[in-house]
ROROKOL-80781 format. One record per residue: residue number from 1; x, y, z of N, C-alpha, C in turn. Coordinates in steps of 0.001 Angstrom, whole numbers. Atoms other than C-alpha are relative to their C-alpha. Layout:
! ROROKOL-80781
NUM	X	Y	Z	X	Y	Z	X	Y	Z .
...
***
This chain:
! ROROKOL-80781
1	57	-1341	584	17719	24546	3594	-1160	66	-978 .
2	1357	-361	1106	14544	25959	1566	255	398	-673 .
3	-251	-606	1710	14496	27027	-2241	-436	409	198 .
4	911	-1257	-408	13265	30183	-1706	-1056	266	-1233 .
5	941	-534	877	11600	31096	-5418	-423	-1330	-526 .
6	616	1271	399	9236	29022	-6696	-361	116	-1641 .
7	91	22	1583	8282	28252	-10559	-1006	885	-294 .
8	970	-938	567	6722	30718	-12957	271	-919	-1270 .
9	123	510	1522	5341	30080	-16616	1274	45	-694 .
10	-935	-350	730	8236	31188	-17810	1236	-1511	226 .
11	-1282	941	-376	11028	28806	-15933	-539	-1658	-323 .
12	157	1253	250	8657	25821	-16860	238	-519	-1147 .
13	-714	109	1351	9705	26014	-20092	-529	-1065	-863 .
14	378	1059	685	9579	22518	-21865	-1189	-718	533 .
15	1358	1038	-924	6904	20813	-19239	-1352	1222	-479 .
16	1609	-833	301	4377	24001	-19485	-29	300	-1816 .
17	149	-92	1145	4816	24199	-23263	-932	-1071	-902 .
18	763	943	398	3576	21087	-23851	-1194	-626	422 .
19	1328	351	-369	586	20658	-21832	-314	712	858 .
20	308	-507	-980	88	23447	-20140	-905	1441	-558 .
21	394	-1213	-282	-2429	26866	-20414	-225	1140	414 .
22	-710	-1219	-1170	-1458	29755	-19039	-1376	1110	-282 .
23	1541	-1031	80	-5058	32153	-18442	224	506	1355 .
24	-280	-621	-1439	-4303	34526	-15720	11	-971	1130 .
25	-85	562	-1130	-2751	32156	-13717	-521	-1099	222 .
26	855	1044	-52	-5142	29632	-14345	617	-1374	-936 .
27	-765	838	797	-3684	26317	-15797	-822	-1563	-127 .
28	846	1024	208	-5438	23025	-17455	1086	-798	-1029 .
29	-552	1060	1505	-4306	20366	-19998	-588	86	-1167 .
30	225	-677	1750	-4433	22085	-23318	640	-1021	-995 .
31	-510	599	1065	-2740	19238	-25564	-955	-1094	-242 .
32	1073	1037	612	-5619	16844	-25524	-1047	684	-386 .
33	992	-678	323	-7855	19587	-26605	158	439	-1176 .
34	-79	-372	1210	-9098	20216	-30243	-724	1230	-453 .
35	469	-909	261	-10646	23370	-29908	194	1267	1278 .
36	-195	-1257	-640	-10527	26895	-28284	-1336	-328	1311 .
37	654	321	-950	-13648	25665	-26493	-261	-1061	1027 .
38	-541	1261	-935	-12437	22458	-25213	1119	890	1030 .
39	-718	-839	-1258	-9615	24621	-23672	-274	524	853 .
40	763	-562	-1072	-11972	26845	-21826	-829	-509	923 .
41	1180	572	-360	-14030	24239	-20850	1392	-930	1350 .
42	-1075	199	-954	-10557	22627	-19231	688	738	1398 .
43	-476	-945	-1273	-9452	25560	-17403	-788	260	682 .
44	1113	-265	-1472	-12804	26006	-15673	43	-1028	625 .
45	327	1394	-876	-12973	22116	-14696	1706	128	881 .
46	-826	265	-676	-9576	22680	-13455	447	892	1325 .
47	58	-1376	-1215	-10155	25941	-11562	-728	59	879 .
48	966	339	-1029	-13003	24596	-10135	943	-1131	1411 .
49	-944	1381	-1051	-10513	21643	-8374	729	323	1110 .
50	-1582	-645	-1181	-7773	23498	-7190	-212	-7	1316 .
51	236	-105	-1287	-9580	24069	-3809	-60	-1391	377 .
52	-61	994	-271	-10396	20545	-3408	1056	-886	-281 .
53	-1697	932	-97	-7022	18800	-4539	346	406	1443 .
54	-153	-411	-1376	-6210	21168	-1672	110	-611	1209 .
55	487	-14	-1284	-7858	20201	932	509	-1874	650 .
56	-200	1532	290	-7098	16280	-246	1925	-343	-80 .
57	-1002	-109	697	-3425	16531	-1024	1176	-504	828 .
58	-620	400	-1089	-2063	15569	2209	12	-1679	260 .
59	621	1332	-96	-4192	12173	2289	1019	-943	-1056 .
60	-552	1114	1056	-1753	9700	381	-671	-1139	47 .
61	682	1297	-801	-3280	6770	-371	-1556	-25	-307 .
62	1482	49	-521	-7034	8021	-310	-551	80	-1663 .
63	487	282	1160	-9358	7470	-3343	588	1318	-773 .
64	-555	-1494	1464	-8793	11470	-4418	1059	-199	-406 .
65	-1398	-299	127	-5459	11465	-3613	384	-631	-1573 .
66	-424	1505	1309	-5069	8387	-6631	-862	818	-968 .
67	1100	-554	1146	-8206	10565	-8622	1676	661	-404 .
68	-1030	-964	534	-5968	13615	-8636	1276	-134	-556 .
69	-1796	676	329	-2449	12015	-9181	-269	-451	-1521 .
70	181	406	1510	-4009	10460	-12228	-251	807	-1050 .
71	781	-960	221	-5248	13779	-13663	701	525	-303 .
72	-1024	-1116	356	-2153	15666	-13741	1496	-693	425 .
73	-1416	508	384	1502	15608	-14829	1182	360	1392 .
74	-725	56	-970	3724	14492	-11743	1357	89	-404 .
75	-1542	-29	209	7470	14707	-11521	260	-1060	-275 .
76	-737	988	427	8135	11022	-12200	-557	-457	-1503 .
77	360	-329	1286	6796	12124	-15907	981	863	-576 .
78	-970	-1517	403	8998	15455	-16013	1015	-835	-1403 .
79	-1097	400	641	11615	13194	-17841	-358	-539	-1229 .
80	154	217	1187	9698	11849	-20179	-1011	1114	-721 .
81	484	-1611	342	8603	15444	-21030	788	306	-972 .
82	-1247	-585	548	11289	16562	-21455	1168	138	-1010 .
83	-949	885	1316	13368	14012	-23536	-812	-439	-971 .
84	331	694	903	10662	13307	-25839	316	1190	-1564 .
85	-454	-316	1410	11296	13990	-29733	-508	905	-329 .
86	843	-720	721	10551	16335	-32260	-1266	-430	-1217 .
87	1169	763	518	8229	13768	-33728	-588	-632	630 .
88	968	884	-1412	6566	12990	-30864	-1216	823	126 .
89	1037	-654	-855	3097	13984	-30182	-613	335	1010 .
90	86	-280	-986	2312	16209	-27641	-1429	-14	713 .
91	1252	327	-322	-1363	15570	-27669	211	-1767	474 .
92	-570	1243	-220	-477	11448	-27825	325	-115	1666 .
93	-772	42	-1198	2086	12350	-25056	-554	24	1212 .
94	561	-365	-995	129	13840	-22659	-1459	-1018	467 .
95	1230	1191	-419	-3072	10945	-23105	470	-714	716 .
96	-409	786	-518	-698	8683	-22635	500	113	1450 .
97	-97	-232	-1861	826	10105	-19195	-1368	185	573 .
98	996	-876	-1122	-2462	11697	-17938	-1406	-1364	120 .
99	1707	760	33	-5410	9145	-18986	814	-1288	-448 .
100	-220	1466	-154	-3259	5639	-18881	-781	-698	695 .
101	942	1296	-623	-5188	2422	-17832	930	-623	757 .
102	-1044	978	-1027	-1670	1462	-16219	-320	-18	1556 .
103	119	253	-1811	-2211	96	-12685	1102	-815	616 .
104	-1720	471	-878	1351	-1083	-11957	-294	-1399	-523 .
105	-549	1248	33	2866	-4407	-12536	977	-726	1111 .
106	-621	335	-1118	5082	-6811	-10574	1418	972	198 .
107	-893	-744	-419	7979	-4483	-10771	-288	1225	1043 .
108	463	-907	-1273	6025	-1768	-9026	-838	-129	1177 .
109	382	847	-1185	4413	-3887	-6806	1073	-94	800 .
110	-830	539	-1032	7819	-5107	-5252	607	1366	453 .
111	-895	-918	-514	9426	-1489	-5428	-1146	532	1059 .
112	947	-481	-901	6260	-286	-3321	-43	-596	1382 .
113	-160	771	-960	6358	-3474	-1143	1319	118	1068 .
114	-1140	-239	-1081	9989	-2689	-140	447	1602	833 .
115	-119	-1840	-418	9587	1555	491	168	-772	1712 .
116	-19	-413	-1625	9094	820	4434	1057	-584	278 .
117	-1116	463	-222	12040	-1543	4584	1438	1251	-151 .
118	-1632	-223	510	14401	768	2746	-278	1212	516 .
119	29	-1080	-1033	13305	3871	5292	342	-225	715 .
120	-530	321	-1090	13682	2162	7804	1858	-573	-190 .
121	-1679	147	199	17459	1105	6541	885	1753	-340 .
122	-1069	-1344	-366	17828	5084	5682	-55	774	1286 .
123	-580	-592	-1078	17298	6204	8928	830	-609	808 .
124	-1156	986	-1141	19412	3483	10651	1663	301	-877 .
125	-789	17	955	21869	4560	7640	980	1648	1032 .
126	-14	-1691	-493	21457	8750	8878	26	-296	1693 .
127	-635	455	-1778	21809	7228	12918	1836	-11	-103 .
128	-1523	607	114	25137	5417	11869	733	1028	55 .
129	-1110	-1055	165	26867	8525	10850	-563	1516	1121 .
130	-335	-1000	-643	25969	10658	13730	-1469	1124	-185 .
131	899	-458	259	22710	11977	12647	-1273	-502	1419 .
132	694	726	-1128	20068	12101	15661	-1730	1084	-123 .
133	1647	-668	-11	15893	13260	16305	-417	-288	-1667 .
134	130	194	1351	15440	11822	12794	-1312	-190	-235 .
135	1772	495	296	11428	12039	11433	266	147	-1206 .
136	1259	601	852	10022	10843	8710	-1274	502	-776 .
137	1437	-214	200	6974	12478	6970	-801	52	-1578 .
138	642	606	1515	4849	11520	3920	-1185	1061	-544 .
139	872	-1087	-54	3048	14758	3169	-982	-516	-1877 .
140	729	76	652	1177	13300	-275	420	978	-1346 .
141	-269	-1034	1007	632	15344	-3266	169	1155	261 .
142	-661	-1574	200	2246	18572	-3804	-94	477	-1285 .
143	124	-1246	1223	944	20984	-6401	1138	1019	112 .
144	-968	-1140	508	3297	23203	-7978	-583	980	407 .
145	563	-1472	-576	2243	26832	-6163	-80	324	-1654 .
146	178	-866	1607	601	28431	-9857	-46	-742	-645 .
147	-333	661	782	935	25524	-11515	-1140	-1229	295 .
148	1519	1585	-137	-2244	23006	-10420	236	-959	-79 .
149	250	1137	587	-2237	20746	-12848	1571	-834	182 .
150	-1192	132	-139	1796	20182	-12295	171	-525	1490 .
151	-489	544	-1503	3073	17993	-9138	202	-528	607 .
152	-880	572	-426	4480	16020	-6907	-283	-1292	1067 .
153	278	399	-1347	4410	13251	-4199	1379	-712	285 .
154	-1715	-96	-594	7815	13207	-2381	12	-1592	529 .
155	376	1706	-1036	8114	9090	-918	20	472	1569 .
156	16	-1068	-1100	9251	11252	1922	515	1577	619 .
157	-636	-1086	-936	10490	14405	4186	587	-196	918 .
158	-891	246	-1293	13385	14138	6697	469	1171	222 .
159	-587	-841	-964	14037	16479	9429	1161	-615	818 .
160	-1277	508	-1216	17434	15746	11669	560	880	215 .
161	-1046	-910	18	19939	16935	13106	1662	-710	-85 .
162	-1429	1109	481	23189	16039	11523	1544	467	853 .
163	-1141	-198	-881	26447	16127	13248	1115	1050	-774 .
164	-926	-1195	1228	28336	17808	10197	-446	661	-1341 .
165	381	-656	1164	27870	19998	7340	-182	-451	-1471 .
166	-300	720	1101	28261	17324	4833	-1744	-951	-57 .
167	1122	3	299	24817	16386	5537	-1320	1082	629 .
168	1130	-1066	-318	21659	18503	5696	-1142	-147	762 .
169	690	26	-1397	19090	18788	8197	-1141	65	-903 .
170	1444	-452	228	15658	19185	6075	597	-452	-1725 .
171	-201	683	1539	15629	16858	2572	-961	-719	-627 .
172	569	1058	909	13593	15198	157	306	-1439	-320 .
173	-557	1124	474	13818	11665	-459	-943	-1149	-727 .
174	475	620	967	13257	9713	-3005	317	-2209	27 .
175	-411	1578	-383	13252	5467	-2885	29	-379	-1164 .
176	282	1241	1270	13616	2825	-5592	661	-1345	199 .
177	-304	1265	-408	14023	-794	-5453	-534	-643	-809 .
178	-317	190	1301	14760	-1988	-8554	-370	-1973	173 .
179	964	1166	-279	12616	-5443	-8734	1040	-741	-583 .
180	-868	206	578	15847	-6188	-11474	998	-814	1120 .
181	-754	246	-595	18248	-6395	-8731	-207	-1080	565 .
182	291	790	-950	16680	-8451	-6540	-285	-1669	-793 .
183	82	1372	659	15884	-11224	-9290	1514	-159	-743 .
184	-1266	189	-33	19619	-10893	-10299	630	-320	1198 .
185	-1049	137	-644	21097	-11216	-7522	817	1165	590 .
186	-1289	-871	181	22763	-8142	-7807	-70	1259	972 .
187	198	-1443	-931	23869	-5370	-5143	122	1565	-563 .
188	418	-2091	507	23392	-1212	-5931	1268	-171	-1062 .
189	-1503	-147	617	27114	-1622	-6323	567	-979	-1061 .
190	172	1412	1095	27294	-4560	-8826	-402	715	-1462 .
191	1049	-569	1250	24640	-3164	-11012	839	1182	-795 .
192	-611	-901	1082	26401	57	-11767	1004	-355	-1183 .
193	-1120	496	1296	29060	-1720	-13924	-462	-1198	-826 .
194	32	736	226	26810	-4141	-14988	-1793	281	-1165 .
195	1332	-440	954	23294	-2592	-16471	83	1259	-327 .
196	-376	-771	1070	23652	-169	-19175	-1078	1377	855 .
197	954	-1094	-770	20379	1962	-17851	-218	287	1368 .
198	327	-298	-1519	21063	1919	-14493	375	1691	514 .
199	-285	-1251	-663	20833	5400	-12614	1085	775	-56 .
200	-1110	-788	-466	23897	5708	-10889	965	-368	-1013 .
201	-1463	-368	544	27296	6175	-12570	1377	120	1150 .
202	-903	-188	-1311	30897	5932	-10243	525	910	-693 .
203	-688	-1658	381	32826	9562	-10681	1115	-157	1476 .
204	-809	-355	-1303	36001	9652	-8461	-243	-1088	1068 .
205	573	996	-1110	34982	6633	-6255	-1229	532	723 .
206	1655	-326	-700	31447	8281	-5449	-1240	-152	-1204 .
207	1009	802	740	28493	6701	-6760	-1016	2262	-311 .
208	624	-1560	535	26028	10241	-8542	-1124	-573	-928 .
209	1321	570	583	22592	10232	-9827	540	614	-1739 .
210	-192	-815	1260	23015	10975	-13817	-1093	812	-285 .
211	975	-1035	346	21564	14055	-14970	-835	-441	-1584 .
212	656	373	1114	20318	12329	-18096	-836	-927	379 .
213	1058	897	-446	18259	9912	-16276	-1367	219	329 .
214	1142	-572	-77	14664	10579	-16114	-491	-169	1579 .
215	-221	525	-1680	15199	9253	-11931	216	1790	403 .
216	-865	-1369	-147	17269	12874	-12265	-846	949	-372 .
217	1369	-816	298	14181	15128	-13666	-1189	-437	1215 .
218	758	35	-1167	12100	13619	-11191	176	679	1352 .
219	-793	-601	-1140	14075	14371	-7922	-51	1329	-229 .
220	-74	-2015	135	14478	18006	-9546	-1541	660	128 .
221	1471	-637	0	10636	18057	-10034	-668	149	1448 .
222	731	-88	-1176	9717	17186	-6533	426	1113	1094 .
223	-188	-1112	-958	12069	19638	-5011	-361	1358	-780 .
224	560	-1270	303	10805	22189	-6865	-1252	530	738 .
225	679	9	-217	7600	21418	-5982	-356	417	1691 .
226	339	-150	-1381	8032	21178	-2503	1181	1084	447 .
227	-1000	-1153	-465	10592	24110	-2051	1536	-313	1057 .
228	-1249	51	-856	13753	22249	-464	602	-718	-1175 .
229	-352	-263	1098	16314	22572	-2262	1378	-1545	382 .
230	-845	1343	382	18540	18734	-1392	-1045	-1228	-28 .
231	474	1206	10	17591	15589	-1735	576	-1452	135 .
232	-538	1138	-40	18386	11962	-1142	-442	-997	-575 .
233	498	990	1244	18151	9358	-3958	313	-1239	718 .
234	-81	1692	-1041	17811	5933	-1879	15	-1186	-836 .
235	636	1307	736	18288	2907	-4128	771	-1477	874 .
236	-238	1393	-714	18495	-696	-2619	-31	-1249	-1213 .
237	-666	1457	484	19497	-4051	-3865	31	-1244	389 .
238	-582	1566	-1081	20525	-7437	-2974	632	181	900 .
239	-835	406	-502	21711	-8792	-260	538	1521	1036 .
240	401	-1491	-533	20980	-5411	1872	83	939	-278 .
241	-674	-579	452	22848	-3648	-314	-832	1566	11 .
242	614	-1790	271	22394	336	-417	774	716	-514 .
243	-541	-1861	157	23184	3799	-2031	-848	1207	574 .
244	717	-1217	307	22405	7035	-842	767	1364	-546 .
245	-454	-970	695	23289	9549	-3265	-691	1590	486 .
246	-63	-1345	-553	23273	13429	-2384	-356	793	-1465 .
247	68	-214	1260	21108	15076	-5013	-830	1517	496 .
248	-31	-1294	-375	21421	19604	-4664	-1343	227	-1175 .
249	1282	-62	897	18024	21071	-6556	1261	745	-1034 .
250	-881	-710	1319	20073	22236	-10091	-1016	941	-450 .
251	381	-1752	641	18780	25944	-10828	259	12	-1481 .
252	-519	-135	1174	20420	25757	-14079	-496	-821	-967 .
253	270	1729	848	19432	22040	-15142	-1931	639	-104 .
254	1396	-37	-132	15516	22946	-13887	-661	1184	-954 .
255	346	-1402	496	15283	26515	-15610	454	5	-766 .
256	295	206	1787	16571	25735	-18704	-14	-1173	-701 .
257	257	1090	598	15461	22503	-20259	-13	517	-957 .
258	278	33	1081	15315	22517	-23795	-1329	181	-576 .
259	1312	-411	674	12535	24085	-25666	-296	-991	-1404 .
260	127	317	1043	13074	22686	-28835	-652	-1169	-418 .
261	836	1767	389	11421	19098	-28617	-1698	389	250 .
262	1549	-461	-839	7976	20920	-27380	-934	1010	-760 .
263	1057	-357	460	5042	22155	-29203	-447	1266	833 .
264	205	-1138	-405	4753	25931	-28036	-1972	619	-287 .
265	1484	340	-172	636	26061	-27291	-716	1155	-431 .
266	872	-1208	-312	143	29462	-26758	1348	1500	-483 .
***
């Protein structure tokens, strides 16, 4: 199923407050800027792009693709947007996400190394239960429609066709493979009762992504981005171990974040 409306200045609330410029439509990274003419000088370099992210945005993987991704505030940031303080700097904030020197470590080395494994275990997962014509597709970055500098790259897109109503035919999905687990020992199901920051939470005997988890702002950011409105949170473990959690786009959670931790720009 598709999320039919897509984000305006308004519904971005805490994310466009803090690093975002709103000029007819036109949008740049206003919190590392110390003047009215640094701003203008942003929104042209960023208005000039837009066509070329474009054209690039599909390419995962390719030198732009990695330029652009580095350049602007993706969904697996949203969370630490969102939750940061009222003594937090939003100029700081935004260097630090947008112009980091981070180039991954061994934890994101191994969760990267295991993505094709743990696709290939969710579609043999979405077979098992009756699910059949199952693809796959890695469409790259996704700009927020209006929003440029704001956006996304989904791990993947699954089309199927499911046997019952309890799962959905057209979803987002998200992977992780928690480098933790695997040097513990420990399976999906282990972990939840056993590491304080882990994701999931059990509710009723069903494992659920927590909405306070910055895993949980992400997932919401990418389906925004990309206009479908479920998703599937894939995390793997030891010892083959899997979850896949069932995660609906929250209208309510996405459209009103909290203003109050965020430096109002404009």
């Amino acid at each position: 199923m598709l999320y039919g409306s897509r984000l305006t200045s308004a519904h971005l609330g805490t994310i466009a407050n803090v690093c975002i410029v709103c000029a007819d439509d036109t949008y740049a990274v206003a919190a590392v800027a110390d003047s009215d003419l640094e701003k203008e000088e942003l929104v042209q370099k960023m208005t000039e792009k837009v066509n070329e992210i474009g054209k690039t945005a599909g390419e995962q993987g390719s030198e732009q693709w990695l330029k652009e991704r580095r350049n602007r505030l993706t969904a697996s940031n949203f969370g630490s947007v969102c939750r940061m303080r009222n003594t937090t700097s939003p100029k700081s904030t935004v260097q630090n996400l947008l112009y980091s020197t981070f180039k991954g470590n061994a934890a994101t080395a191994y969760g990267l190394s295991q993505e094709s494994e743990t696709e290939r275990q969710l579609v043999d997962w979405l077979v098992s239960r009756g699910a059949s014509e199952v693809s796959v597709s890695h469409p790259g970055l996704v700009p927020l429609p209006g929003h440029n500098v704001l956006g996304a790259s989904p791990d993947g897109i699954v089309v199927c066709q499911p046997n019952h109503s309890n799962m959905p035919s057209h979803f987002i999905v998200e992977y992780k493979n928690p480098k933790k687990l695997n040097d513990l020992n420990l399976t999906v199901q282990e972990a939840v009762g056993l590491i304080k920051e882990f994701p999931l939470r059990k509710v009723d005997e069903k494992f659920e992504l927590k909405k306070s988890h910055s895993f949980y702002y992400q997932v919401q950011g990418v389906m925004a981005a990309t206009g479908i409105s479920e998703a599937a949170f894939v995390i793997r473990g030891a010892k083959s171990s899997m979850e896949v959690v069932w995660v609906p786009f929250d209208t309510e959670f996405f459209y009103t974040m909290p203003t109050e931790t965020f430096e109002v720009l404009f």
